[in-house]
C-alpha positions, 0 to 999 in steps of 0.5 A: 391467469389467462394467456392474454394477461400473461402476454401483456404481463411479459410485455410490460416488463421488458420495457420496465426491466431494460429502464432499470437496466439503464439506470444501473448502468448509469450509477454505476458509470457515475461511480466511475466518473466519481473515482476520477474525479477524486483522482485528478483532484489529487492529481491536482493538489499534487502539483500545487501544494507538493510539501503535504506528498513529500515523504516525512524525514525519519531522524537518523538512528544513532551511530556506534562510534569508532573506537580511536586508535589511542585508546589502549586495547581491551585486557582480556582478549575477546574469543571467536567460537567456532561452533560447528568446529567446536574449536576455541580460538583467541582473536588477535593472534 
Protein backbone atom coordinates (compact mmCIF):
# COMPACT_ATOMS: atom_id res chain seq x y z
CA UNK A 1 0.00 0.00 0.00
CA UNK A 2 0.95 3.74 -0.39
CA UNK A 3 1.64 5.96 2.37
CA UNK A 4 -1.22 7.99 0.95
CA UNK A 5 -3.97 5.31 1.74
CA UNK A 6 -2.08 4.13 4.81
CA UNK A 7 -2.73 7.98 5.88
CA UNK A 8 -6.13 8.04 5.08
CA UNK A 9 -6.74 4.51 6.51
CA UNK A 10 -5.53 5.94 9.88
CA UNK A 11 -7.40 8.81 9.82
CA UNK A 12 -10.50 6.76 9.09
CA UNK A 13 -10.40 4.83 11.98
CA UNK A 14 -9.73 7.44 14.67
CA UNK A 15 -13.19 8.63 14.27
CA UNK A 16 -14.82 5.31 13.89
CA UNK A 17 -12.90 3.70 17.01
CA UNK A 18 -13.80 6.83 19.32
CA UNK A 19 -17.69 6.21 18.17
CA UNK A 20 -17.42 2.45 19.30
CA UNK A 21 -15.87 3.86 22.27
CA UNK A 22 -18.67 5.91 22.83
CA UNK A 23 -20.90 3.37 22.37
CA UNK A 24 -19.28 0.96 24.86
CA UNK A 25 -19.51 3.52 27.10
CA UNK A 26 -22.89 4.16 26.98
CA UNK A 27 -23.80 0.25 27.48
CA UNK A 28 -22.04 0.05 29.96
CA UNK A 29 -23.55 3.49 31.64
CA UNK A 30 -27.24 1.64 30.86
CA UNK A 31 -25.97 -1.31 32.62
CA UNK A 32 -25.52 0.94 35.76
CA UNK A 33 -28.90 2.64 35.28
CA UNK A 34 -30.43 -0.81 35.14
CA UNK A 35 -28.91 -2.03 38.25
CA UNK A 36 -30.35 0.98 40.14
CA UNK A 37 -33.33 0.91 38.80
CA UNK A 38 -33.62 -2.83 40.11
CA UNK A 39 -32.66 -1.47 43.27
CA UNK A 40 -34.91 1.29 43.97
CA UNK A 41 -37.71 -0.85 42.86
CA UNK A 42 -37.08 -3.07 45.44
CA UNK A 43 -36.38 -0.41 47.45
CA UNK A 44 -39.84 0.17 46.79
CA UNK A 45 -41.93 -2.94 47.00
CA UNK A 46 -39.87 -2.95 50.69
CA UNK A 47 -41.79 -0.05 51.84
CA UNK A 48 -45.18 -1.38 50.70
CA UNK A 49 -45.39 -4.61 50.88
CA UNK A 50 -42.82 -5.35 54.20
CA UNK A 51 -44.73 -9.10 55.01
CA UNK A 52 -42.96 -10.70 51.67
CA UNK A 53 -38.87 -9.28 53.43
CA UNK A 54 -39.88 -10.32 56.75
CA UNK A 55 -37.73 -12.89 58.23
CA UNK A 56 -39.67 -16.46 58.19
CA UNK A 57 -40.33 -17.71 62.02
CA UNK A 58 -38.10 -20.91 62.40
CA UNK A 59 -40.50 -23.27 65.22
CA UNK A 60 -38.85 -23.61 68.28
CA UNK A 61 -36.69 -26.63 68.87
CA UNK A 62 -38.29 -28.91 71.77
CA UNK A 63 -37.17 -28.23 75.09
CA UNK A 64 -35.52 -30.84 77.47
CA UNK A 65 -37.93 -30.74 80.42
CA UNK A 66 -36.99 -30.30 84.31
CA UNK A 67 -37.04 -33.05 85.87
CA UNK A 68 -39.41 -32.09 89.13
CA UNK A 69 -38.08 -32.29 92.67
CA UNK A 70 -40.71 -35.14 93.62
CA UNK A 71 -39.44 -37.38 91.48
CA UNK A 72 -37.25 -40.12 93.39
CA UNK A 73 -33.54 -39.90 92.37
CA UNK A 74 -32.02 -42.27 89.86
CA UNK A 75 -30.81 -45.59 91.77
CA UNK A 76 -27.60 -45.90 90.62
CA UNK A 77 -25.42 -42.95 90.93
CA UNK A 78 -24.18 -41.34 87.77
CA UNK A 79 -20.03 -41.35 87.83
CA UNK A 80 -17.86 -38.18 86.49
CA UNK A 81 -14.42 -39.33 84.73
CA UNK A 82 -11.76 -37.46 85.14
CA UNK A 83 -10.00 -38.11 82.34
CA UNK A 84 -6.93 -36.43 82.27
CA UNK A 85 -6.63 -37.42 86.08
CA UNK A 86 -7.59 -40.80 85.17
CA UNK A 87 -9.61 -40.82 88.54
CA UNK A 88 -13.23 -42.33 89.04
CA UNK A 89 -15.47 -40.25 91.25
CA UNK A 90 -19.36 -40.99 92.15
CA UNK A 91 -21.29 -37.78 91.60
CA UNK A 92 -23.55 -36.41 94.53
CA UNK A 93 -21.18 -37.25 97.39
Amino acid sequence: MERKRIVYWVLALIPTLFVLFLLAMINVLLMLLSIIALLAGLLFLKKKRPGWFAARKEPEPPRASMPSWNSEPPSVKPKVYMVLAGREHGSMQ
